[in-house]
C-alpha positions in Angstrom: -21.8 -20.0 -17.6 -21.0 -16.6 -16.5 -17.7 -17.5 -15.2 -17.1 -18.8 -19.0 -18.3 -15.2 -20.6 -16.0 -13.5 -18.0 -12.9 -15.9 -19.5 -14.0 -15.3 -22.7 -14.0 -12.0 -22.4 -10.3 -11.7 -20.8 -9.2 -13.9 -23.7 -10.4 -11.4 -26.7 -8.7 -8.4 -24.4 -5.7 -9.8 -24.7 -4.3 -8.1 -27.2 -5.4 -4.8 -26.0 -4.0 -5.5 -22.4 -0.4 -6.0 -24.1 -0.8 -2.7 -26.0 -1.2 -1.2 -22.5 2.1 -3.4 -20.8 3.5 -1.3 -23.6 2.3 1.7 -23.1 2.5 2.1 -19.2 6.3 0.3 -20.2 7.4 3.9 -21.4 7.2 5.0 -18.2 8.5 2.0 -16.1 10.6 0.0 -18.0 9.3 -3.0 -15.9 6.7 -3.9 -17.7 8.3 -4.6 -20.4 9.9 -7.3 -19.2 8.8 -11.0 -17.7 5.7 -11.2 -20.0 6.1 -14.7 -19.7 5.1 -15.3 -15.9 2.4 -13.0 -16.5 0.4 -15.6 -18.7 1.9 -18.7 -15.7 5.1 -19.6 -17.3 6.8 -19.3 -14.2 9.6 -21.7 -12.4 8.7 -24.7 -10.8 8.3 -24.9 -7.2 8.5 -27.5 -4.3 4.8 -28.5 -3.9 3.5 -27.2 -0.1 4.7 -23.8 -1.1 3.2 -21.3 1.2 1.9 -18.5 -1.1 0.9 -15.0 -0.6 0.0 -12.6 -2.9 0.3 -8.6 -2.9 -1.0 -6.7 -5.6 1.7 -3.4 -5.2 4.3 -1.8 -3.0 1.6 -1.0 -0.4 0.5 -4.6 0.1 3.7 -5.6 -0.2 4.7 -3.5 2.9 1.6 -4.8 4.8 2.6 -8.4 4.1 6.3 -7.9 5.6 5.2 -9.1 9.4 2.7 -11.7 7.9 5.5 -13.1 6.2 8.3 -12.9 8.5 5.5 -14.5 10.8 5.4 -17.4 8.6 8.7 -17.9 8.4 9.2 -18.1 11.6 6.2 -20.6 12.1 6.9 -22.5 9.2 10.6 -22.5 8.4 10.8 -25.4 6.0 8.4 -24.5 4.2 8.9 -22.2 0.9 7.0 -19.1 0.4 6.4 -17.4 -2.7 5.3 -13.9 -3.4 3.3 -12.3 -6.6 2.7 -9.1 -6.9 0.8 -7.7 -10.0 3.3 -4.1 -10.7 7.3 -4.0 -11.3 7.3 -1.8 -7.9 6.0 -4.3 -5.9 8.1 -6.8 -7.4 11.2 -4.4 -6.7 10.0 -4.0 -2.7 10.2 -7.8 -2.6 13.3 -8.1 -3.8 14.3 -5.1 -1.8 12.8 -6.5 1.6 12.9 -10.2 1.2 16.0 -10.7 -1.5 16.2 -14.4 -1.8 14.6 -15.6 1.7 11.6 -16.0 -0.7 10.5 -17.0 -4.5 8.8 -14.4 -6.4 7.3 -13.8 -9.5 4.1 -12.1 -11.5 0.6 -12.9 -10.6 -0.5 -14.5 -14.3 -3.6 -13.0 -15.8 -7.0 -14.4 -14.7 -7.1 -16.6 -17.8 -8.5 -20.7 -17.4 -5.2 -21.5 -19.1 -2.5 -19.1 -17.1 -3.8 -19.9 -13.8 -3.4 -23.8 -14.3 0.0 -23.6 -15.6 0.7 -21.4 -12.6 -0.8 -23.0 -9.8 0.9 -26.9 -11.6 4.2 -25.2 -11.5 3.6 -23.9 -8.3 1.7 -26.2 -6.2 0.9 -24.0 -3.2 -0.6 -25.8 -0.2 -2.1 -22.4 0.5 -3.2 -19.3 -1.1 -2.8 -15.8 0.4 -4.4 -12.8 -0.9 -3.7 -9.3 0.9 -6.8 -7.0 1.3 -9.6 -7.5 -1.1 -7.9 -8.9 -5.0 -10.9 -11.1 -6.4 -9.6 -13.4 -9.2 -12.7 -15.3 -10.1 -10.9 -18.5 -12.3 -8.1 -18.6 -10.0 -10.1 -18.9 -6.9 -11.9 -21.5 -8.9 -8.9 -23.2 -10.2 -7.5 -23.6 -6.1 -10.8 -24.6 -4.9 -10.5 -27.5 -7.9 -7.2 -28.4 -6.9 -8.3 -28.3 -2.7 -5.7 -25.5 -1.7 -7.6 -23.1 0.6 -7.8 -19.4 0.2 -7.8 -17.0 2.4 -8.0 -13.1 1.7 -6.9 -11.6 4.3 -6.4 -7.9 6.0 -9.9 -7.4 4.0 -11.4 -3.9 3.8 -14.4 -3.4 1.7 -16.2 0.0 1.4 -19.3 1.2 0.6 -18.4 2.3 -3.0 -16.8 -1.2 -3.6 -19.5 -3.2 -2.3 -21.8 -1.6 -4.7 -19.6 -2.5 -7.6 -19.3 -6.3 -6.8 -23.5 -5.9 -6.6 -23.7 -4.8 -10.1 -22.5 -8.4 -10.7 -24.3 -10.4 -7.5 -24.3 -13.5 -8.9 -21.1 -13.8 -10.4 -19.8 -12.2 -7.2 -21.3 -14.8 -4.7 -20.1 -17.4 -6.7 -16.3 -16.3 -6.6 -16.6 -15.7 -2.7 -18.1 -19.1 -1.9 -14.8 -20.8 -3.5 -13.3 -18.6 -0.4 -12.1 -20.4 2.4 -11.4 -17.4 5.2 -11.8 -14.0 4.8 -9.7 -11.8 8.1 -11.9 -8.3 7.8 -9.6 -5.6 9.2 -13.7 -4.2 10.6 -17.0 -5.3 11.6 -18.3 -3.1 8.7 -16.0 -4.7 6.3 -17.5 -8.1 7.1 -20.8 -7.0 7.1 -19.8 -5.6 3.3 -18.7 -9.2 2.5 -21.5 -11.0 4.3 -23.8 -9.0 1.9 -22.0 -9.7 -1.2 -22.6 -13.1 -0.6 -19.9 -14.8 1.7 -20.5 -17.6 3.8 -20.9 -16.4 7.0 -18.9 -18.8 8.9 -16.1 -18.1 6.7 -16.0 -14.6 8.1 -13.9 -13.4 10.9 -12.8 -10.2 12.1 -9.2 -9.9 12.7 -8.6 -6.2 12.3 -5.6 -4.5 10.2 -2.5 -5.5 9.8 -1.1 -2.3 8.8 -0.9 -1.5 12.6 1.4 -4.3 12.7 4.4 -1.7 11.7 7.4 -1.5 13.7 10.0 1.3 13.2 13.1 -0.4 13.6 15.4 0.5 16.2 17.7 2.7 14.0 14.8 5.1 12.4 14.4 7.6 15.0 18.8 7.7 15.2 19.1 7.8 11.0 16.0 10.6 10.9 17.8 12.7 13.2 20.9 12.4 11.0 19.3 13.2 7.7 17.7 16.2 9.5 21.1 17.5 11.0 21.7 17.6 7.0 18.6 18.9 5.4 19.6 21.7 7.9 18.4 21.0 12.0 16.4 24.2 12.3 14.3 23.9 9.5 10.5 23.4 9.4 10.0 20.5 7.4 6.8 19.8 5.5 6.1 16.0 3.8 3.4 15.5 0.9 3.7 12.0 0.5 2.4 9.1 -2.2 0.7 12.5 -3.9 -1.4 11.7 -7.0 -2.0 13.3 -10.3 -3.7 16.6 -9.6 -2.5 16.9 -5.9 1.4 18.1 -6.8 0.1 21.6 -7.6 -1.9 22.2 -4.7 0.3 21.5 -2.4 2.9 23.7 -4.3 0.7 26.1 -4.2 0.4 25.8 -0.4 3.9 25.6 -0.2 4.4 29.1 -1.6 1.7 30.8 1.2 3.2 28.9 3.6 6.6 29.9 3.0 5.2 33.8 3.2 5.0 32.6 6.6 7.7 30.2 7.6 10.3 31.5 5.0 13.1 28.5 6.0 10.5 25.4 5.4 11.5 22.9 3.3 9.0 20.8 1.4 9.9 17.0 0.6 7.3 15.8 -1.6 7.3 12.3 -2.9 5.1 11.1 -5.9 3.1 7.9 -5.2 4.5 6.4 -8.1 8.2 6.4 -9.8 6.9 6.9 -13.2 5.8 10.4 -11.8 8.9 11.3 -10.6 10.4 12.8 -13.8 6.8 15.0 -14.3 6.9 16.1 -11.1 10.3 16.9 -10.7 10.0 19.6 -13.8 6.4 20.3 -12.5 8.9 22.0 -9.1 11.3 23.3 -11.4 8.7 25.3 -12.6 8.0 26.8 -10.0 11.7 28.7 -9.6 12.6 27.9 -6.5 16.0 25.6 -5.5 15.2 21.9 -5.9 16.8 18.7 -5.1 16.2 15.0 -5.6 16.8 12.2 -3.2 18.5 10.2 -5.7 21.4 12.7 -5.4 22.3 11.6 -1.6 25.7 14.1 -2.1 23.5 17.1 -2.7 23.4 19.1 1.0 20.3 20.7 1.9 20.9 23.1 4.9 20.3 25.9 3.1 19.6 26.8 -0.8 17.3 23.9 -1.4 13.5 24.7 -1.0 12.3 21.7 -2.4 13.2 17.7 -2.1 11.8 15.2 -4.7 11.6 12.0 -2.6 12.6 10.0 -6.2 13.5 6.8 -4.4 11.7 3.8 -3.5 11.4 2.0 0.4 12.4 5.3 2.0 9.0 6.5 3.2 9.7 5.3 6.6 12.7 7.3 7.0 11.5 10.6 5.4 8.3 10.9 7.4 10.5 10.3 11.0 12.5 13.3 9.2 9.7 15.5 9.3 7.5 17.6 11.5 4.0 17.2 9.9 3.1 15.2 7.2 0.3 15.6 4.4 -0.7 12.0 2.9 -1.6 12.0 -0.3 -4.6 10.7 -2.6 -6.8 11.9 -0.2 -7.5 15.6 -1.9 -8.3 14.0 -5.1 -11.0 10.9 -5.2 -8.3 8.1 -5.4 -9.4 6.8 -1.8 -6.2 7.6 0.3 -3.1 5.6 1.5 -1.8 4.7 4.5 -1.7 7.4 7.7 -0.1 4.8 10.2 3.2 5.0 8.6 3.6 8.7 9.7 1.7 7.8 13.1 4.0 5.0 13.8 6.5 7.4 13.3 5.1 9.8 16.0 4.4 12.6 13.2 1.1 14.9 13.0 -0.8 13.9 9.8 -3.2 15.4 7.5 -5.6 14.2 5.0 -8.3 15.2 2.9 -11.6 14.4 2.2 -11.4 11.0 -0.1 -10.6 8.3 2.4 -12.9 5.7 1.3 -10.0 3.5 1.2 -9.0 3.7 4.9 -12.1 4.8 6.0 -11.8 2.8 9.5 -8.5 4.3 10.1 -9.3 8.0 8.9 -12.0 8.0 11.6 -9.8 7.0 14.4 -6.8 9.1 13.8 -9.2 11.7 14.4 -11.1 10.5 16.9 -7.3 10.2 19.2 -5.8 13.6 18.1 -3.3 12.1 15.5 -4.0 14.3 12.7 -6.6 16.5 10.9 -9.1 15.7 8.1 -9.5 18.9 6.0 -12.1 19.2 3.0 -9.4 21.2 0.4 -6.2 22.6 -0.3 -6.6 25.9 1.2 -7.6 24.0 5.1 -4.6 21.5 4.3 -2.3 24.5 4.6 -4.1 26.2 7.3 -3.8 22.4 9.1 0.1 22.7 8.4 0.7 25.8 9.4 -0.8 25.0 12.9 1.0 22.8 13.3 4.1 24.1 12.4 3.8 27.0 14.7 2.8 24.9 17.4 5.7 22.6 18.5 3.0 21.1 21.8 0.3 20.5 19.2 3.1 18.7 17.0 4.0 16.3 19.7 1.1 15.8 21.3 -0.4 14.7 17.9 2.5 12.6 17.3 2.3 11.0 20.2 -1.1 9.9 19.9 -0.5 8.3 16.6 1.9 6.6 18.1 0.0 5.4 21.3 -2.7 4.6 18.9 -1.0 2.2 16.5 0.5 0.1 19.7 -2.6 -0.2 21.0 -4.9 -1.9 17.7 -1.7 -4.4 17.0 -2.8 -8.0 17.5 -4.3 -8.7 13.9 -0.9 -10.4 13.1 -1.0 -13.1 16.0 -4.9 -13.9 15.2 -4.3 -14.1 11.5 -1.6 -16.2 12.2 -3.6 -18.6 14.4 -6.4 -18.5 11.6 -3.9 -19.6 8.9 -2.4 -22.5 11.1 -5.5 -24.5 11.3 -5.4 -24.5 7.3 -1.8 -24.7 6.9 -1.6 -27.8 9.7 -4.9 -29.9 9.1 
């Protein structure tokens, strides 16, 4: 009965939840387009697909070994990847081109998700870190395709929001087959909410599974010979609303004391870029975007826009210290092992709850600092921009540290054969 309110419910906001594909729209022409597959009209597949969904770009990114894994494993059999944004339907296309199908998730209406899952006709069902879709879980455990959520963190604040709906929570996760925890607290989380036990195993995060290619460190020293090799260099990356203008205003002290440094800030998402690009401007000083590859930087530009999508990599292995954004306001954080993979000192604010696991062992090695506000995030970057030992010594750790908590691929892997095989 509650699982019929819920559908109810989606069905009358329908029309409100097109009114905001149009709205967000003006800002990323993507949503305006492919409404179709977002209610399951979406091209017919070879049945035994292997599907895995990823909600955005940062899922998307995590998925990349799981994938390649499965390919590798499985190489007859078709894969498919939804994601729910037009970013992270651009990172597929940008990362996987046609090795894979892709399209929309559908809403979680009765009706969407069995057109999808009949056109379709996965033999399993994927779902990176913690999306609960209570009709389409359903609507696989109807049709006997296993689920499996996997690279699962759950915190505290989360936890507490499934409770509020205990019942109706319990139920969803019971139509679960496997659930990988990247923790033991995040299975504990789950256990509580109501998952079977048994179904519960601990397989730790994927998102120490990255490996810099070969060419990074070569194609970062390149890009700094041009931003100009003496520089200082200072990232605030996937920066949220409400974070831009501290770290501007950071950057200006700073720059009392490093007068050279140049600041590459990148917005979390492209829709922001135009804001925060006049939001620089503003400031008077010299700016440039990324977009404009032709623009040199070694001296006259104070300030790059990192405008440009899948480059992250690349400008944190440019950089000497690196500031990771939606941490300062209470968004939860994003991912520090990209810049520890990339053997750069990181720094983060207080609002981790996201990444909580991952916070608390970047400091516990020396990989970074956690600072409470703006004012000890540019204290942390100056020390470390004066301080060229304390630089590599945290960058090192980050790197040590991410080599060493690598193996969640291979026993995901051998979780998801026993379903994919039997």
């Amino acid at each position: 009965m509650t699982r019929r309110l819920y559908s109810l419910l989606l069905y009358l906001l329908v029309p409100a939840v097109l009114i905001r594909l149009l709205l967000r729209g003006m800002r990323n022409r993507g949503y305006w387009h492919r409404w179709n597959e977002r209610f399951g009209f979406v091209a017919r597949l070879p049945e035994g697909t292997l599907w895995v969904h990823a909600v955005s770009v940062g899922e998307v990114r995590a998925a990349v070994p799981l994938v390649t894994a499965l390919e590798q494993r499985f190489p007859r059999q078709r894969i498919l990847i939804t994601t729910m944004t037009p970013t992270g339907s651009v990172q597929v296309h940008e990362l996987f081109g046609a090795r894979v199908a892709h399209c929309y998730l559908p809403y979680d209406l009765p009706s969407a998700v069995a057109r999808f899952l009949e056109r379709t006709r996965p033999r399993l069902a994927l779902v990176m870190e913690t999306e609960l879709w209570p009709n389409l879980f359903y609507g696989c455990a109807a049709r006997a395709v296993p689920v499996v959520v996997a690279n699962v963190r759950m915190s505290e604040k989360s936890m507490h929001r499934y409770l509020r709906f205990s019942g109706f929570t319990r139920d969803t996760l019971l139509h679960v087959r496997l659930f990988a925890a990247q923790s033991e607290a995040d299975a504990a989380r789950l256990r509580t909410l109501g998952a079977d036990p048994g179904r519960v195993q601990v397989t730790g995060s994927m998102k120490f599974e990255i490996s810099p290619p070969a060419s990074l460190r070569e194609q970062a020293q390149a890009l700094r010979r041009q931003w100009g090799a003496q520089r200082p260099v200072w990232i605030a990356a996937s920066t949220r609303e409400g974070e831009d203008e501290l770290v501007l205003e950071q950057f200006r002290l700073l720059r009392e004391r490093f007068p050279d440094l140049l600041l590459v800030l990148v917005p979390r998402h492209p829709e922001r870029f135009a804001n925060v690009t006049r939001l620089c401007r503003r400031t008077g000083l010299a700016i440039a975007l990324r977009s404009e590859r032709d623009v040199g930087l070694s001296t006259g530009v104070d300030i790059l826009v990192g405008d440009t999508m899948g480059e992250l990599p690349l400008l944190y292995a440019a950089a000497d210290v690196a500031f990771v954004g939606g941490s300062l306001v209470p968004v939860g954080g994003h991912n520090l092992l990209e810049p520890a993979a990339a053997g750069i000192a990181v720094v983060f604010g207080p609002h981790m709850f996201n990444f909580s696991e991952i916070a608390r062992l970047v400091v516990e090695r020396g990989a970074g600092r956690r600072v409470r506000d703006s004012g000890e995030m540019g204290a942390a970057v100056a020390a470390y921009l004066a301080n060229a030992d304390l630089r590599f010594n945290a960058g090192e750790a980050g790197r040590k540290m991410v080599e060493e908590n690598r193996g969640a691929l291979q026993r995901t892997i051998a979780l998801l054969e026993t379903l994919i095989t039997a």
